[in-house]
C-alpha positions as CSV (number, residue, x, y, z in Angstrom):
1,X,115.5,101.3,114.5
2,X,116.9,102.3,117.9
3,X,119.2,104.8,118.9
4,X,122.3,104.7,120.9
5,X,121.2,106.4,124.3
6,X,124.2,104.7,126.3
7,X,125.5,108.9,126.9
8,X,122.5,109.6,128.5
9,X,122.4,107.2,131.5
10,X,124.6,109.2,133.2
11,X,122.7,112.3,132.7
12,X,120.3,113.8,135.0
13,X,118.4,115.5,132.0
14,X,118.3,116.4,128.6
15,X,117.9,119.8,127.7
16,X,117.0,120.9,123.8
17,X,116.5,124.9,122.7
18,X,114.5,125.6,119.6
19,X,115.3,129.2,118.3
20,X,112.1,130.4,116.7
21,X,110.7,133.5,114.9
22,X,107.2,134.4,113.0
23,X,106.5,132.3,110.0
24,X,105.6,136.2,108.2
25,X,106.3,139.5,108.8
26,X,107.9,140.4,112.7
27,X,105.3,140.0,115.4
28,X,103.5,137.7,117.4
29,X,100.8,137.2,120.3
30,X,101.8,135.6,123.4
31,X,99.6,134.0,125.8
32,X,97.3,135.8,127.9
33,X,96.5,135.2,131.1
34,X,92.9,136.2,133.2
35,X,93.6,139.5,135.0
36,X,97.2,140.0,134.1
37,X,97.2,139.6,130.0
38,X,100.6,139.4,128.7
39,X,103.1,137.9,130.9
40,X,105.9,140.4,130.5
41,X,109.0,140.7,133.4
42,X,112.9,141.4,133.6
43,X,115.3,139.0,132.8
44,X,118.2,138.6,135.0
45,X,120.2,140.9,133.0
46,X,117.6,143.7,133.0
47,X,116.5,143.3,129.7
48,X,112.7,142.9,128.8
49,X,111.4,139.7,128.6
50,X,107.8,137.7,127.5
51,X,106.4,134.4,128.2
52,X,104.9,133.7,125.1
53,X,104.1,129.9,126.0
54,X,103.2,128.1,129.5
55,X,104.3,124.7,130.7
56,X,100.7,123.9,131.1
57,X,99.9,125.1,127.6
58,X,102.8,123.3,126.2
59,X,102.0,120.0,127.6
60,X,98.7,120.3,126.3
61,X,100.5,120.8,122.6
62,X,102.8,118.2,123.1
63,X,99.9,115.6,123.3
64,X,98.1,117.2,120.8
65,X,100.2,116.6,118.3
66,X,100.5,113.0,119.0
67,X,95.9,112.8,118.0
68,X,95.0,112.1,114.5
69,X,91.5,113.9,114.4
70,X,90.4,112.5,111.3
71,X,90.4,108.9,112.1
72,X,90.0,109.4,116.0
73,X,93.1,107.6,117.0
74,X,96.7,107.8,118.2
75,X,99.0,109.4,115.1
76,X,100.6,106.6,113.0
77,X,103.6,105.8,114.8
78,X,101.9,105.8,117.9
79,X,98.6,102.9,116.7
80,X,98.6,100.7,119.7
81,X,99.6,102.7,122.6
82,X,97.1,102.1,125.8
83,X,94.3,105.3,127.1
84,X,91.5,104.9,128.4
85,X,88.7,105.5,125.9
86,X,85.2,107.1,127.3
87,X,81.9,106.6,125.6
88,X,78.6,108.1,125.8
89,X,75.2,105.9,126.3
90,X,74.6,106.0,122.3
91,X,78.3,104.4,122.0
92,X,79.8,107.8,120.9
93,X,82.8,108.9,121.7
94,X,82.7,111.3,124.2
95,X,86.6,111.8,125.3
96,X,89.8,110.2,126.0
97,X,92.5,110.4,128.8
98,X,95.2,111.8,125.8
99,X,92.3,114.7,125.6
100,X,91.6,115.3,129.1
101,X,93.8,117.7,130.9
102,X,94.1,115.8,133.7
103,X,94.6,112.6,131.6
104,X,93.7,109.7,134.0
105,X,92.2,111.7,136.9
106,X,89.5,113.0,134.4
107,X,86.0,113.2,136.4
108,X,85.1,111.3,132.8
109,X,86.9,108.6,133.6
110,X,86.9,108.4,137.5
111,X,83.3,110.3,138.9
112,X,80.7,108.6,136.4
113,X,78.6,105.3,137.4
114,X,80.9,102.9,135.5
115,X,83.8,102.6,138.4
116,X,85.6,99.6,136.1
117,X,89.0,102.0,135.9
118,X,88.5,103.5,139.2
119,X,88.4,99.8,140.9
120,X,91.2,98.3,138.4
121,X,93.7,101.3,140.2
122,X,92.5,100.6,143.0
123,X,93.3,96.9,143.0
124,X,96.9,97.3,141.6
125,X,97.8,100.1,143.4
126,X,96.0,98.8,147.0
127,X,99.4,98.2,148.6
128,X,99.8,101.8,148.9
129,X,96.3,102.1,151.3
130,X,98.1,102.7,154.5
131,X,101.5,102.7,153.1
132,X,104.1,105.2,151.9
133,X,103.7,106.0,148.2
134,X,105.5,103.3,145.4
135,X,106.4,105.1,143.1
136,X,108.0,102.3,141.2
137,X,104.8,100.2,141.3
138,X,103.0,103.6,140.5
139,X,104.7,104.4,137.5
140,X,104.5,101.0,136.2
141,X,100.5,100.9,136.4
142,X,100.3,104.3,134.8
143,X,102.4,103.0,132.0
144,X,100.9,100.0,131.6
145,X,97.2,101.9,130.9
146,X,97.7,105.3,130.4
147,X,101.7,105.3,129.3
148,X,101.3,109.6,127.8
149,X,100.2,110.1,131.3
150,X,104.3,109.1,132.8
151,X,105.6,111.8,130.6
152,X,103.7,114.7,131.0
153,X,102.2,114.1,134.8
154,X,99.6,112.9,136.7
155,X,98.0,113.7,140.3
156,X,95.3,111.2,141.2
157,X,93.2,112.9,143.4
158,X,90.5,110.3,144.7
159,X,90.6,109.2,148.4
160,X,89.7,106.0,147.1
161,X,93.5,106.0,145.7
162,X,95.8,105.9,148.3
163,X,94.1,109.0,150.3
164,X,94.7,110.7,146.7
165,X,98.3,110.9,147.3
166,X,99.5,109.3,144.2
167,X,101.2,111.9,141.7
168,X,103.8,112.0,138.9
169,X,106.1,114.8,138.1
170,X,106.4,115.7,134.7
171,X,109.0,113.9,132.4
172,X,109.3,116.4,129.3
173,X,108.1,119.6,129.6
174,X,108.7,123.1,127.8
175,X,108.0,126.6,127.8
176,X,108.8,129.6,124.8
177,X,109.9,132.6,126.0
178,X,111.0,135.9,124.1
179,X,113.8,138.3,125.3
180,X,114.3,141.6,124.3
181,X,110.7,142.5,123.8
182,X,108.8,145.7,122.4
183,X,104.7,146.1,122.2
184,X,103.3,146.3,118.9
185,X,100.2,148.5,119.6
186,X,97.4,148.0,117.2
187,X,93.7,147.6,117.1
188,X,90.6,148.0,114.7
189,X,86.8,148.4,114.1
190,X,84.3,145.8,114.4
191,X,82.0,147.5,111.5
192,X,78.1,147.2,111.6
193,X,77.3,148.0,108.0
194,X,73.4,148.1,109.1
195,X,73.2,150.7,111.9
196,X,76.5,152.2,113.0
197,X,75.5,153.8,116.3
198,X,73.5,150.1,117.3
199,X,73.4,149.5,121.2
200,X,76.9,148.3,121.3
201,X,76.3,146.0,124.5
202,X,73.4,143.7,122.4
203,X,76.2,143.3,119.7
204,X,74.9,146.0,117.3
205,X,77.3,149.4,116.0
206,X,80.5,149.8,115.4
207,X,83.2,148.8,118.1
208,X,86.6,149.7,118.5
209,X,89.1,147.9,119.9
210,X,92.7,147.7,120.5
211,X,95.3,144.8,120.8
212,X,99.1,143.9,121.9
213,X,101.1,142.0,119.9
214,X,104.8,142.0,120.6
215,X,108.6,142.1,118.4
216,X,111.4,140.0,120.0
217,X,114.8,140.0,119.8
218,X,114.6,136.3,120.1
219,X,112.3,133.7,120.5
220,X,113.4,130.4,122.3
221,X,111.3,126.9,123.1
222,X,112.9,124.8,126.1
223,X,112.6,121.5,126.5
224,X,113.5,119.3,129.8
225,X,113.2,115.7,129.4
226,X,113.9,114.3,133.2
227,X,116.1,111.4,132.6
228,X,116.7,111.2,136.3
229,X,113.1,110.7,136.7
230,X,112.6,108.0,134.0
231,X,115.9,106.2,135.4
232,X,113.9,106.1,138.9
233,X,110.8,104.5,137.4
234,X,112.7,101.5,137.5
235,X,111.0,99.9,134.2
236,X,112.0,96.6,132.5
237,X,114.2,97.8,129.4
238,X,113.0,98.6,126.9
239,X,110.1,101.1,128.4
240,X,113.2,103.6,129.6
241,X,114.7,104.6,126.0
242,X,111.0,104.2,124.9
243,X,110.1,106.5,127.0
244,X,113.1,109.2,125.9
245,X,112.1,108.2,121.9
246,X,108.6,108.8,122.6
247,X,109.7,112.2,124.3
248,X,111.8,113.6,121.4
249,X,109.1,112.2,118.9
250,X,106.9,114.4,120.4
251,X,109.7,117.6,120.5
252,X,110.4,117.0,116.8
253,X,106.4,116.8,115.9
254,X,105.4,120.3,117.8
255,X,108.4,121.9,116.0
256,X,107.7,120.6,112.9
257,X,103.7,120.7,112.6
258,X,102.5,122.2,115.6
259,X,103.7,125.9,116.0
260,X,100.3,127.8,114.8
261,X,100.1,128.9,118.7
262,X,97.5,131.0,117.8
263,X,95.7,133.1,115.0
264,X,99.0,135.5,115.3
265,X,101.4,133.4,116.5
266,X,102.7,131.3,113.6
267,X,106.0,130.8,114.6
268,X,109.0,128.4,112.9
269,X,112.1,126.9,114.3
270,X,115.3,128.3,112.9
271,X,117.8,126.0,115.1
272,X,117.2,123.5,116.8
273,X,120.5,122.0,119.4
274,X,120.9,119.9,122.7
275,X,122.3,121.9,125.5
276,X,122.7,119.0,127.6
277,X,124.5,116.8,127.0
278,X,126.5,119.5,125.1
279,X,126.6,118.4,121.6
280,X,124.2,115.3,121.9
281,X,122.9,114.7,118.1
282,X,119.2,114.6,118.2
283,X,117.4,112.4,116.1
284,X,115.0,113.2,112.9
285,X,111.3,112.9,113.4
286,X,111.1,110.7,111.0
287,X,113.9,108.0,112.6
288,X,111.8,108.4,116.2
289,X,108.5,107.7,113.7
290,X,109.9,104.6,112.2
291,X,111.4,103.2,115.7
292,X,108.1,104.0,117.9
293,X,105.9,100.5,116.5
294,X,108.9,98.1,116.9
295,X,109.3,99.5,120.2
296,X,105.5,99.6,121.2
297,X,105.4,96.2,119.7
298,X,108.2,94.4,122.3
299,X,106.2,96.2,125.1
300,X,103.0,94.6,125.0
301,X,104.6,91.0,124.0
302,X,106.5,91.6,127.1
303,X,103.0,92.6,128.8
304,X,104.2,96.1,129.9
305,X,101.3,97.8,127.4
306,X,97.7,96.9,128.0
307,X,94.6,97.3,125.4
308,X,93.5,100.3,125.3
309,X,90.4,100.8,128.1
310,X,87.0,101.6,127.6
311,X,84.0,102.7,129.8
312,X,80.6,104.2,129.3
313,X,80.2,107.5,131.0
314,X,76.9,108.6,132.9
315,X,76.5,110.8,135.3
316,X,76.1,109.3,139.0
């Protein structure tokens, strides 16, 4: 299956909002942050507003969504998609670029003894040494081994790598913010049935405590997928509208299975609509599910995709 995506070639991005609310009752915890807690600010038109979910955290969610615990592997629709794979001495599993925040400049993968993906960038990309920055020939490499790592960013910090000035932009990202926001003050007892008045800072007695959680007019998820961007990465067809399905597939997962932010933050989308292209009709999860293997498929019989990596970490 493929999808007609002739509308957005002209288009710089495309822009999705996700209207959410609580799965039960009316309030919900937002992110915290060290030192500040709560992000709360003004809006633009005075009224109280509340980050309730990062860019950074997002991103992290996105690519969660697309790792199938259970079996250690890409999701379904995804089987076959290149990372690089680290392993311990025993031949466990120790991590994966899809896991690591900084996907393929994980110390994992470039600081231990086994250099084999540090020197295979190095070769491919060693026309950028003393040179200005391809970022044509850098998107195609990253795509080729690490293809998760074009949409959601990557800075490759070693000197050994062009003086560590190779980086990516994010493709898709997304943040949730609420507007029209009140603090739900609340709190408890952490009970010690044993001995009540315990020394409270060795974990014994009973505790107190308070919390924040918040009520929102309205809840909203945004989502930017740069089409500019992919457009500029110059790729063979069919990587560009793979890219965009891949993008949405991961949109349409999150909302659909991936919204438990935290312990109380269950939230569910109630609408879901493109704001630009005004009116764009984005596709079901499960039509971006069906059309992701066919698509994966034609990319590594055209050589685009490699094999999936693999490298023993230890430390140097």
């Amino acid at each position: 299956m493929s999808f007609n995506f002739s509308e957005l070639k002209s288009q710089p991005r495309l822009l999705i909002e996700a209207e959410l609310q609580p799965l039960q009752g009316t309030r919900f915890q937002p992110t915290g942050f060290p030192d500040l807690g709560a992000a709360q600010y003004e809006g633009p038109n005075g009224q109280s507003m509340l980050l309730v979910e990062s860019a950074q955290s997002m991103a992290n969610r996105l690519e969660s969504v697309c790792w199938d615990e259970t079996v250690g592997d890409w999701v379904e629709p995804l089987r076959g998609l290149p990372l690089v794979k680290v392993y311990k001495q025993d031949g466990e599993l120790l991590t994966n670029s899809l896991l690591e925040s900084h996907r393929l400049n994980s110390p994992y993968i470039l600081e231990g003894k086994d250099t084999a993906v540090l020197e295979r960038l190095k070769a491919e990309l060693s026309s950028m040494e003393k040179q200005p920055v391809n970022l044509r020939k850098l998107a195609e490499t990253v795509f080729r081994y690490d293809t998760n790592a074009l949409l959601h960013g990557l800075f490759l910090a070693k000197k050994e790598l062009a003086g560590g000035r190779l980086r990516l932009p994010r493709v898709l990202s997304a943040f949730i913010e609420a507007e029209g926001v009140a603090v739900a003050q609340n709190g408890g007892v952490k009970n010690d049935r044993v001995d009540p008045s315990g020394d409270t800072h060795k974990g014994f007695g009973n505790v107190p405590f308070h919390r924040e959680e918040f009520t929102a007019k309205r809840i909203v998820g945004y989502f930017n997928i740069d089409l500019a961007e992919i457009h500029s990465f110059g790729l063979a067809d069919p990587a560009g509208d793979f890219l965009i399905t891949f993008a949405l597939y991961k949109i349409r997962k999150l909302l659909q299975e991936g919204m438990r932010l935290r312990t109380a933050c269950d939230l569910e989308p109630v609408r879901v609509r493109t704001t630009r292209p005004e009116g764009w009709e984005l596709p079901m999860e499960a039509d971006l599910a069906a059309a992701l293997p066919e698509y994966i498929s034609r990319l590594k019989d055209a050589g685009m995709l490699s094999d999936s990596l693999t490298i023993q970490y230890t430390v140097k």
